[in-house]
C-alpha positions in Angstrom: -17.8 -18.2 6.0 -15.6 -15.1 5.8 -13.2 -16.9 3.2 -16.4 -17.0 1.4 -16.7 -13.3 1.4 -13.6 -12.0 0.9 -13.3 -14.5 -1.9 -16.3 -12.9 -3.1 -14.8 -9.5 -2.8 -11.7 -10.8 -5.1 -13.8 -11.6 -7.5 -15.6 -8.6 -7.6 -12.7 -6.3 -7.3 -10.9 -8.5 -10.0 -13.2 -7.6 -12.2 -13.9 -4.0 -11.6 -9.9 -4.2 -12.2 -10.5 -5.8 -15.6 -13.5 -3.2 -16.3 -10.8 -0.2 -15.7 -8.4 -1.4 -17.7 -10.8 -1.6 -20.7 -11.0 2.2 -20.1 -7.2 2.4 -20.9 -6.7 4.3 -24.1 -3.7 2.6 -25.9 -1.6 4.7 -28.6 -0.6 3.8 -32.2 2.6 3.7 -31.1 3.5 1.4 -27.8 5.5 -2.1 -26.8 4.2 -4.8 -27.8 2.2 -5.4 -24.5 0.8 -2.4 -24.0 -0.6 -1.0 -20.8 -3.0 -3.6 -19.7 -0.9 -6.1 -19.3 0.0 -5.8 -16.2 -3.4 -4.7 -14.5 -4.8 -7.5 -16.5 -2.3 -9.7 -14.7 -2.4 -8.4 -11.7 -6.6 -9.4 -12.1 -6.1 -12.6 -13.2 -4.1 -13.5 -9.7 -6.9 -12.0 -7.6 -9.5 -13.6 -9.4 -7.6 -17.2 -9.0 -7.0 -16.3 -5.1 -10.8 -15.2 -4.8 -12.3 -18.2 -6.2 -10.0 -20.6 -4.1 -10.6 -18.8 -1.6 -14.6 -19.2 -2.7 -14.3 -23.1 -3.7 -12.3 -24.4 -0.8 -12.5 -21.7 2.4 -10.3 -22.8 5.0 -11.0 -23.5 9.1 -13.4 -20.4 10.3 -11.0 -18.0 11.7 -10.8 -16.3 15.5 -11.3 -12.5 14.7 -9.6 -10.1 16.7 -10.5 -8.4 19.8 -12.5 -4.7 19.5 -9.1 -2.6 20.6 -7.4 -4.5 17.6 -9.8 -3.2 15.1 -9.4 0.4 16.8 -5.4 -0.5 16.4 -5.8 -0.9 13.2 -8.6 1.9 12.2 -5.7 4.3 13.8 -2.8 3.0 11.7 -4.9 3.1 8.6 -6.1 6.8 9.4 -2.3 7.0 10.2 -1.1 6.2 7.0 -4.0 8.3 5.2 -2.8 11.5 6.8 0.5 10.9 5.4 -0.8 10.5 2.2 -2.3 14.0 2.5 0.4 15.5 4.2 3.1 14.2 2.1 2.8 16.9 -1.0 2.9 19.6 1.8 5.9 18.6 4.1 7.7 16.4 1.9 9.2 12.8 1.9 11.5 12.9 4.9 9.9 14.9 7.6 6.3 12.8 6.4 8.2 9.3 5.9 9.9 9.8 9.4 6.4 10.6 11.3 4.9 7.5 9.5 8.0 5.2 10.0 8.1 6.6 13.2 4.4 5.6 14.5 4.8 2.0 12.4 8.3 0.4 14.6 6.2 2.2 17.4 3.0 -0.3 16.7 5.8 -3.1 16.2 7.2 -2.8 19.6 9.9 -0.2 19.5 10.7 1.8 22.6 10.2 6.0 21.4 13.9 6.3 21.3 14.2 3.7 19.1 10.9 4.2 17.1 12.0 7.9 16.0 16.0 6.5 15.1 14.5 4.4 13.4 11.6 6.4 11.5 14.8 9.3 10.7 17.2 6.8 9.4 14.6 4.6 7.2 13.0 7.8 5.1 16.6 9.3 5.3 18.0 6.4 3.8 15.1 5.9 1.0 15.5 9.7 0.1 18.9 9.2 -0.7 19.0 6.0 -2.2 15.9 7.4 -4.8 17.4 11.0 -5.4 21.3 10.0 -5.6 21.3 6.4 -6.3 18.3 6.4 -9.0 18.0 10.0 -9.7 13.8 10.3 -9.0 12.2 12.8 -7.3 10.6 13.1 -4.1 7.9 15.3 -2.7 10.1 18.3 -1.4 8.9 19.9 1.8 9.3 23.6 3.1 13.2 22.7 4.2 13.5 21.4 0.1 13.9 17.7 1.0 
């Protein structure tokens, strides 16, 4: 039954994707795909995966225990502060807490969890200001 739903959620989100991208203005002067392409193709897969999903549900599934979901509420609130934090501190003091916390939730000892949060949004930082010249959100230290 909760194939069923989600399935029904696909479809529904598919097509509120579908809806927004009717809202796209296009301009005289564009490629010859345009800007909906992609969000129109991106809609097409999750409708597909929604009504398989609706047509043939598979075996019902064993839901998680009650601390899961509080797991899970945690490391979704988790990744929503870094969302709001990053324009203020910046990509790698932000990335590193949020990298940090995540090999943390995978089993990483502290030690290894901050090493490894420090060395992942280091390495990303460099590799998207050096190696492909974008921007990042600077923080007070201006990285």
């Amino acid at each position: 039954m909760s194939d069923r739903i989600f399935g029904i959620f696909g479809l529904l989100f598919a097509g509120l994707v579908v809806w927004a991208t009717g809202r796209i203005e296009e301009s005289f002067i564009q490629d010859p795909l345009g800007p909906k392409a992609f969000p129109l193709a991106i809609a097409a897969l999750i409708a597909l995966s929604g009504g398989v999903m609706l047509i043939k549900p598979g075996p019902n599934p064993a839901w998680p225990a009650l601390t899961k979901w509080l797991e899970m509420a945690i490391t979704v609130g988790v990744m929503v502060a870094y969302a709001l934090v990053l324009p203020e501190l910046g990509f790698v003091l932000s990335s590193t807490v949020l990298a940090s916390f995540m090999v943390w939730r995978l089993g990483g000892t502290p030690a290894q969890s901050v090493v490894g949060g420090l060395v992942m949004s280091a390495g990303i930082y460099l590799i998207f200001t050096y190696g492909l010249s974008l921007s990042l959100a600077k923080g007070p230290w201006g990285f």
